[in-house]
C-alpha positions in Angstrom: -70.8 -33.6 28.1 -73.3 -35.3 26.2 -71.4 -38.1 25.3 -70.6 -39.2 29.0 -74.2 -38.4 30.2 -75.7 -40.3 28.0 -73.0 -43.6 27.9 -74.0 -44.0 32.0 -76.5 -46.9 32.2 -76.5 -47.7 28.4 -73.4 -48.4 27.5 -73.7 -52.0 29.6 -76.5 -53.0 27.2 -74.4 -52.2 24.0 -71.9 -54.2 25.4 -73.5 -57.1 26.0 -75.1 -56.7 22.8 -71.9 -56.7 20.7 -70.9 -59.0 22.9 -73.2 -61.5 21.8 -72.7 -60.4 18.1 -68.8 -60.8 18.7 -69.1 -64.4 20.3 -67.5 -63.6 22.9 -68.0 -62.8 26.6 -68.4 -58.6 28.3 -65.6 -59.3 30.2 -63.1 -59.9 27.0 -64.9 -57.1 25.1 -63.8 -54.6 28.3 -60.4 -56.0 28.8 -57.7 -53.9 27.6 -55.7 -55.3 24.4 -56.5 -56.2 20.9 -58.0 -59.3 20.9 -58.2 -61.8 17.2 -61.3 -64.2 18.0 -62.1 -67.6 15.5 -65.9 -67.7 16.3 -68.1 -70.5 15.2 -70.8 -67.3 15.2 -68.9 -66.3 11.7 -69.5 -69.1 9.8 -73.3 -69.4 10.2 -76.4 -66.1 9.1 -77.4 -64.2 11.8 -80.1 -61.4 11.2 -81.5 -61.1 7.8 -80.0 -64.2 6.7 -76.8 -62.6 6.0 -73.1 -64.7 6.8 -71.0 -62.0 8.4 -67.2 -63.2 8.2 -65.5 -60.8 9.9 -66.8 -58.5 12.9 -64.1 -56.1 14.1 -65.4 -53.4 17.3 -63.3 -50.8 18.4 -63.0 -50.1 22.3 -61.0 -47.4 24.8 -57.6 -49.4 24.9 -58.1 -51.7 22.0 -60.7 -53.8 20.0 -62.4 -57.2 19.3 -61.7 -58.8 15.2 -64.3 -62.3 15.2 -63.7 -64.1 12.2 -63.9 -67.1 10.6 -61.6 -69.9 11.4 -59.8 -70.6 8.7 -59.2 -66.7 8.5 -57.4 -66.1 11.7 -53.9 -66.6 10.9 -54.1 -64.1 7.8 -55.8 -61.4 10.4 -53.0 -62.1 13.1 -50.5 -62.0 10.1 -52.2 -59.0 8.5 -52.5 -56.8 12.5 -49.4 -57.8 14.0 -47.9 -54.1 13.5 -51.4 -52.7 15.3 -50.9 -50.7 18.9 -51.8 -53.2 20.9 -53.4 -51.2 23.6 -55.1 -48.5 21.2 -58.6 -48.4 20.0 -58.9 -50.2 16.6 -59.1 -47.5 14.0 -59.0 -46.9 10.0 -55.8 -48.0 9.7 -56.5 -51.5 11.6 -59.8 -51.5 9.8 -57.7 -51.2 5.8 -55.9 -53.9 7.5 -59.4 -56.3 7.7 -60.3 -55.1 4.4 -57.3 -56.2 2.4 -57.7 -59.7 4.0 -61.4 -60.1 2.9 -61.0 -59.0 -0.5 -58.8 -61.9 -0.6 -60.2 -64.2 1.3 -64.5 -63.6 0.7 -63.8 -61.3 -2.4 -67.6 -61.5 -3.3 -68.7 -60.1 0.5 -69.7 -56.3 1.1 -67.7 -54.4 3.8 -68.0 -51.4 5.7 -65.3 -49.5 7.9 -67.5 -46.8 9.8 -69.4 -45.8 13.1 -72.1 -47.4 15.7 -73.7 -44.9 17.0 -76.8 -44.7 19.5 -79.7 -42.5 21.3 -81.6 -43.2 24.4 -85.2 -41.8 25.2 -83.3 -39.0 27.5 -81.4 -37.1 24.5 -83.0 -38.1 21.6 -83.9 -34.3 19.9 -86.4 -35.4 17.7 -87.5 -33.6 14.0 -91.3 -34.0 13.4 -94.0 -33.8 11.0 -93.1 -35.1 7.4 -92.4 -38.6 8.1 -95.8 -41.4 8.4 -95.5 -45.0 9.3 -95.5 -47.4 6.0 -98.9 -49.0 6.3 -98.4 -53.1 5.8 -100.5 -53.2 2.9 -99.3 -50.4 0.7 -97.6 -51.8 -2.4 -94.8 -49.3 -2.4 -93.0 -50.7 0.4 -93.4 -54.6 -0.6 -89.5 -55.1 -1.7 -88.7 -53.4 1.8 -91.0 -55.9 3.9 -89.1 -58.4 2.2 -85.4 -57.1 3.6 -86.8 -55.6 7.0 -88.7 -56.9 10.0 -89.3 -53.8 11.8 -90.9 -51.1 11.2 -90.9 -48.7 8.3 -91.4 -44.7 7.9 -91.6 -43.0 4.9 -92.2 -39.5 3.8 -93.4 -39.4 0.1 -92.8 -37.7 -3.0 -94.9 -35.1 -5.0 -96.5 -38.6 -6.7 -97.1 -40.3 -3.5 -94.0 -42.2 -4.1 -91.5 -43.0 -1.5 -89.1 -40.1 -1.6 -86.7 -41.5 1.6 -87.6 -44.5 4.0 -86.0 -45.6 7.4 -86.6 -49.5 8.0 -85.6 -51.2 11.3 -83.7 -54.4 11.8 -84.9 -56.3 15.2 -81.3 -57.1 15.7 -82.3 -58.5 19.3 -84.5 -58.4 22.2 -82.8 -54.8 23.0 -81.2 -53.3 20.5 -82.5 -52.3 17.3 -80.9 -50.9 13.9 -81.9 -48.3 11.4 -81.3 -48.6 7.8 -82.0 -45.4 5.8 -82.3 -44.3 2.3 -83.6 -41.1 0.1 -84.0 -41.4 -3.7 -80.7 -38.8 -5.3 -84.0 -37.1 -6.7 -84.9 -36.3 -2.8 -81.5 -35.6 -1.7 -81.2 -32.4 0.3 -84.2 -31.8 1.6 -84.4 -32.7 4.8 -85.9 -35.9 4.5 -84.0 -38.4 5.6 -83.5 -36.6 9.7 -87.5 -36.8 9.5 -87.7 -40.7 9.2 -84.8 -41.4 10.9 -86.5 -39.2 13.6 -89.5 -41.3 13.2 -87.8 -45.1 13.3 -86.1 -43.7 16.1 -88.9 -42.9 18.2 -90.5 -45.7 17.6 -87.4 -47.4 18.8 -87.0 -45.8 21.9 -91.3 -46.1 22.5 -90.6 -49.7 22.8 -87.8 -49.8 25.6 -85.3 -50.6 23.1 -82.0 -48.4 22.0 -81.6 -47.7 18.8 -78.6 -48.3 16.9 -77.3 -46.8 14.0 -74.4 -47.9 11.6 -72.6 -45.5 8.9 -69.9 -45.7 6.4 -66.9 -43.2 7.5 -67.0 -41.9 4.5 -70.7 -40.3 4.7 -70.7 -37.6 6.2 -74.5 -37.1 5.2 -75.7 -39.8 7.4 -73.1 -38.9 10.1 -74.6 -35.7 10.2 -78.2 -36.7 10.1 -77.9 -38.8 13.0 -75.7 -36.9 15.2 -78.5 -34.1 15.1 -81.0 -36.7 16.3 -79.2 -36.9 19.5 -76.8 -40.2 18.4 -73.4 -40.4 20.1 -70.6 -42.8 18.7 -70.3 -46.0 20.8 -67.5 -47.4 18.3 -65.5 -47.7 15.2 -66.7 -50.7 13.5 -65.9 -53.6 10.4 -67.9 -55.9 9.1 -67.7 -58.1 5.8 -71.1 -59.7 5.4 -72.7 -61.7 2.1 
């Protein structure tokens, strides 16, 4: 299958990525188990700026939750009925959510996917999207949230219709952000620059990452048609 083709080789570099991002070591992200984490990582920005509280990764026979300190003992409190040897799922992930609405009220979550392509299986869609030149004016509010690259394909007044931007999230993994205006929805658009930022991605020896809400089945579907395969259920509070 696709899946386990394309998981030989990469899924080390994920892992060591997330890893990393977890504040913890490969070895404790592969070990069977739930494991509750207090990570001085939590409690200080990482990419973008942004303060990510809570950092919960599914694996095979259990999961990694990295949190703040003084939130450990509400997380243990809050998963003590969770299988202990099952991959963390929605239920586990409500679990998270309850705690930081109470505890970091003002933080957005998500409960949702990481998904990922290599060069090998990528099935790429081209011809709409173009590279956002770094002086157009259009894209000025999305050099100021991005640090990758950005591709657009435009509207019928040269407006930016939809727009993939990529987060350098570290010297081997990259992210993709997308959006398309509601007036663009539909169309086709969004596959095109994801396509593109993809590409780009995988040009420059990096994998490329890509992070959905489990409630969008849009963007689930969009980047499974790419050639992205799930590499976790994720949870993440960040502000």
């Amino acid at each position: 299958m696709l899946e386990e083709r394309i998981r030989v080789g990469q899924v080390e570099r994920l892992d060591e990525f997330h890893a990393r991002e977890l504040g913890c070591g490969v070895e404790l992200l592969r070990q069977p188990g739930v494991h509750l984490l207090a990570s001085e990582r939590r409690g200080r920005p990482g990419w973008g700026g942004y303060t990510v509280p809570v950092l919960a990764l599914s694996t095979p026979q259990g999961g990694i939750v990295s949190c703040r300190a003084e939130l450990l003992d509400a997380l243990v409190g809050e998963l003590s009925s969770v299988p202990r040897y099952h991959p963390l799922e929605e239920s586990a992930f409500e679990k998270l959510r309850r705690v930081t609405r109470r505890s970091v009220p003002y933080a957005y979550s998500l409960s949702g996917y990481a998904l990922y392509c290599d060069f090998d299986h990528v099935r790429p869609a081209r011809g709409l999207a173009e590279r956002l030149p770094p002086g157009d004016s259009r894209g000025i509010d999305l050099r100021r949230r991005f640090d990758g690259e950005i591709f657009v394909v435009r509207g019928a007044r040269n407006e930016i219709a939809s727009w993939a931007a990529i987060k350098l999230k570290s010297d081997d993994v990259w992210e993709i952000a997308v959006v398309t205006e509601p007036a663009y929805r539909g169309r086709g658009y969004a596959k095109h620059v994801v396509s593109a930022a993809t590409e780009h991605i995988l040009d420059s020896g990096r994998l490329a990452l890509y992070v959905h809400d489990r409630s969008n089945a849009a963007s689930a579907k969009v980047c499974r048609s790419l050639g992205y395969v799930e590499y976790a259920e994720e949870f993440f509070c960040e502000y």
